[in-house]
C-alpha positions in Angstrom: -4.0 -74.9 110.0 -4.2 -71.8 112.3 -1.9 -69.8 109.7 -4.0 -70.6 107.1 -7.1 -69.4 109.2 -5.3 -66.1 110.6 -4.9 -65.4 107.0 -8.1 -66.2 105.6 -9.5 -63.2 108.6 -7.0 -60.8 107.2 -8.2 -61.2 103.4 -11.7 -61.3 104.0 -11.2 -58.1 106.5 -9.4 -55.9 104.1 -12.3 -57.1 101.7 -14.5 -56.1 104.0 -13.0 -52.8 105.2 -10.8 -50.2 103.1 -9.3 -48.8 106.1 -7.8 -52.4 106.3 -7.2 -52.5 103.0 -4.8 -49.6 103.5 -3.3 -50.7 106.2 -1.8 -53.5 104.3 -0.7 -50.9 101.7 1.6 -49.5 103.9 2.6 -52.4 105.8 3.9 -53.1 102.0 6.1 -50.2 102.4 8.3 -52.3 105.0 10.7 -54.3 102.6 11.4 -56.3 105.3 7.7 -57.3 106.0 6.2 -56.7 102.5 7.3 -59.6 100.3 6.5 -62.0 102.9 3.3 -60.6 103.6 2.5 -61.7 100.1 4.1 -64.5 100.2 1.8 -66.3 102.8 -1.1 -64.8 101.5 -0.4 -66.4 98.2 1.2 -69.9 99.3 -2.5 -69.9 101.4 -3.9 -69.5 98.2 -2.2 -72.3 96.7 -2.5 -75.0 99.4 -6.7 -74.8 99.3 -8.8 -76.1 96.9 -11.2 -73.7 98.4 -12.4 -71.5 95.6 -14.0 -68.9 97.8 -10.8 -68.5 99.0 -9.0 -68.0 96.0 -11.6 -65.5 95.1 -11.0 -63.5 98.6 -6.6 -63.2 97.8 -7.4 -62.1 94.0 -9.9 -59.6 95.1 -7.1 -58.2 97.5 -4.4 -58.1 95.2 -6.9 -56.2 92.2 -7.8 -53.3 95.1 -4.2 -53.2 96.0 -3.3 -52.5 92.3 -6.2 -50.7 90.6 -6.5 -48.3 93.7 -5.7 -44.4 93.5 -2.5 -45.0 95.6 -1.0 -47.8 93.5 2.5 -47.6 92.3 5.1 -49.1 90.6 6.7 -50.4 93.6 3.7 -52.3 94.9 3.6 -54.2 91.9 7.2 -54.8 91.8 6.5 -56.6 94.9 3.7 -58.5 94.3 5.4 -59.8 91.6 8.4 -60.6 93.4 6.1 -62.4 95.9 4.9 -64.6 93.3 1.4 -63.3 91.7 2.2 -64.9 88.2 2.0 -68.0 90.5 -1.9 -67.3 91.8 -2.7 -66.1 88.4 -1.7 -69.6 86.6 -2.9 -71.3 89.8 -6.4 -69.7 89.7 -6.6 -70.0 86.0 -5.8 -74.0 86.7 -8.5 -74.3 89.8 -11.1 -72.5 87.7 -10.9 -75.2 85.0 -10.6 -78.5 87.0 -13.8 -76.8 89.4 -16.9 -74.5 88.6 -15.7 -71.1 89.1 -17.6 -68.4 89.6 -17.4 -65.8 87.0 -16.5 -63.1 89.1 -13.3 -65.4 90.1 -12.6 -65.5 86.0 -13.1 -62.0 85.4 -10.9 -60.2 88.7 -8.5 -63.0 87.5 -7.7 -62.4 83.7 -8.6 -58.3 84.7 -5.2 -59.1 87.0 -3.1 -60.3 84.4 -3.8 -57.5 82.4 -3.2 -55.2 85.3 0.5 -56.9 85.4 0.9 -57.8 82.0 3.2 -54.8 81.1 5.5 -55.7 84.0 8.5 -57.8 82.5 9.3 -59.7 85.3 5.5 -60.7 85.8 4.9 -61.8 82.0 8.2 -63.7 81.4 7.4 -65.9 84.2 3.5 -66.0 82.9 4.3 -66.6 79.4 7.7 -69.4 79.9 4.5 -71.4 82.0 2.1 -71.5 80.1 0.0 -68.3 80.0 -0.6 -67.3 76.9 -2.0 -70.2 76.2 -4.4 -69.5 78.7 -5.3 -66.5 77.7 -6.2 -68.2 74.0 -8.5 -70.6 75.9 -10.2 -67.3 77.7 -11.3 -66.3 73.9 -13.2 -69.4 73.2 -14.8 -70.0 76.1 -18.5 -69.8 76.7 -18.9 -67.3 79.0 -22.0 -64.9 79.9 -19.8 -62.4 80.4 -17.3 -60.7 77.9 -14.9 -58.9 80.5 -12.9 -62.5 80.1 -12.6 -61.8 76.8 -11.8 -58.3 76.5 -9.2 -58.4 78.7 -7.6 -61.4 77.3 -7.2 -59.9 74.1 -5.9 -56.8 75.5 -2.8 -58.8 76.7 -2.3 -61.0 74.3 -2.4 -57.6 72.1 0.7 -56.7 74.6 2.3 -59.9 74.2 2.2 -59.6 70.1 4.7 -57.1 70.2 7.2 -58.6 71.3 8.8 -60.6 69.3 9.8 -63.5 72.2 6.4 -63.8 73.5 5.2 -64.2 69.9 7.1 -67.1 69.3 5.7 -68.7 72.5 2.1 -68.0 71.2 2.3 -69.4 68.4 4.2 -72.8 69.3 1.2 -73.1 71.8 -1.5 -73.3 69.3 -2.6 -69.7 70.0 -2.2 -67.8 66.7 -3.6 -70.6 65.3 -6.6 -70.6 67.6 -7.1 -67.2 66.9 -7.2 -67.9 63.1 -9.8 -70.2 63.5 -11.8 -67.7 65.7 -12.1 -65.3 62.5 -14.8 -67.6 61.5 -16.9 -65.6 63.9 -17.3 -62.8 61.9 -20.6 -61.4 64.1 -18.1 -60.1 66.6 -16.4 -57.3 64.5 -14.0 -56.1 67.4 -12.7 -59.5 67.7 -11.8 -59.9 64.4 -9.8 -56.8 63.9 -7.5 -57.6 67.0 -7.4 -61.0 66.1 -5.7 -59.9 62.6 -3.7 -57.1 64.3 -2.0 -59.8 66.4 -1.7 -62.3 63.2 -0.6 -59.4 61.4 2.5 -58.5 63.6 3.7 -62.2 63.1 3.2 -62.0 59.5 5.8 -59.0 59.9 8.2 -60.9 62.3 8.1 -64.2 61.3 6.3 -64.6 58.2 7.4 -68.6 57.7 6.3 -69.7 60.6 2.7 -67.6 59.9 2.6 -70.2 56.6 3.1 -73.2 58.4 0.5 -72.2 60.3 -2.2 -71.4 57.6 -1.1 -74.9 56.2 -4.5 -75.6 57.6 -6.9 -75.1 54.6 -9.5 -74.0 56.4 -7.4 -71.4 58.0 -7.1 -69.8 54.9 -10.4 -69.9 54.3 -11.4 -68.1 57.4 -8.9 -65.6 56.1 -10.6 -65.4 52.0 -13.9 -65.0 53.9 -13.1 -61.7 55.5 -12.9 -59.9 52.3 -16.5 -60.0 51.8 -16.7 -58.0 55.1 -18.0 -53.9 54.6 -14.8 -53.0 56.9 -11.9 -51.1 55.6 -9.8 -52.2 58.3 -10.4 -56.1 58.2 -10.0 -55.9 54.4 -6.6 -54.4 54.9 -5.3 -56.5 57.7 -6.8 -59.5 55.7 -4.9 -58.7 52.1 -2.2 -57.8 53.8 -2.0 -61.6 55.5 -3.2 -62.7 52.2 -0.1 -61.6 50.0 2.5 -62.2 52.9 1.2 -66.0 51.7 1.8 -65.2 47.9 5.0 -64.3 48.6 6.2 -67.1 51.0 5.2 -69.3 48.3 7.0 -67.7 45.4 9.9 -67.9 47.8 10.1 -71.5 47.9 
């Protein structure tokens, strides 16, 4: 509809030109304009299948936040417009459709930007987006910047204890475990055990039900043989948080 279009020309001009791209910056320091602003630019995201499109309103909203000018209060309003919305929207469209991988990467490189924003990650997490950050670390991308960043959150999301809980009831810590296996990627490994290791400090039951899974523990026993002081560590440490959960029973 002509709303839709009107927008659509806006996004791809502030794209397009940084002046514009400013503009909108301190159209956001209206209250009474701001939020809406948002608001439509996001519901257009939503309403289009359009991936181009999609890829035009995440682009925006990753200049409007990684910019020299950013502050606090522009993300307090992005969120407030709904941005953990386009994030778990995107994250949806680029599954069902062929994304393109720059689409992927400005995505999960936004939740990460947002991530340490309470109001942004409860509303993430309670639909769903840990989960999709898990799926972001076995995927077969050409790129890494997917990743990277998605282990950088989920990192952020490991220390606290209620977002913990949520990852692992959604399969994610166990993913993880199962992603030790890949022992080529060294960096992996050792923030995939940090983030097992924080729920082997919080919630060391639930850990054991989840290495239940005999091959689980295996992926754990194999890390030993690894020439890294670090994954040894992490990996004993997991190891004898077991032993005792069993003694205990």
């Amino acid at each position: 509809d002509q709303k839709f279009d009107i927008l659509s020309v806006m996004v791809r001009e502030c794209r397009r030109d940084p002046e514009q791209l400013e503009l909108l910056r301190q159209v956001s320091l209206r209250d009474d304009i701001s939020v809406n602003v948002f608001e439509q630019i996001f519901k257009a995201g939503y309403a289009t299948y359009n991936l181009t499109m999609k890829s035009v309103i995440v682009e925006l909203v990753l200049c409007l936040v990684t910019s020299e000018g950013a502050e606090p209060r522009d993300f307090e309003e992005l969120v407030e417009s709904g941005v953990s919305q386009l994030t778990l929207d995107v994250f949806a469209s680029a599954k069902a459709y062929k994304a393109p991988m720059s689409l992927i990467e400005n995505t999960t490189e936004l939740v990460d930007s947002f991530i340490s924003f309470p109001a942004f990650t409860d509303e993430f997490v309670r639909r769903g987006g840990s989960k999709i950050l898990f799926g972001q670390l076995v995927a077969k991308y050409p790129s890494d910047v997917p990743k990277q960043k998605a282990m950088k959150a989920l990192r952020h999301l490991a220390q606290n204890p209620k977002y913990l809980k949520g990852m692992s009831q959604s399969g994610g810590i166990s993913a993880l475990v199962q992603g030790l296996q890949h022992t080529e990627n060294r960096e992996f490994v050792q923030d995939a055990l940090k983030i097992v290791s924080v729920l082997r400090k919080t919630n060391a039951k639930l850990l054991g039900q989840i290495m239940e899974v005999s091959s689980h523990l295996r992926h754990v026993l194999n890390l030993l043989s690894i020439d890294d002081e670090i994954i040894i560590a992490d990996s004993v440490s997991i190891l004898f948080a077991l032993v005792a959960k069993e003694k205990n029973l």
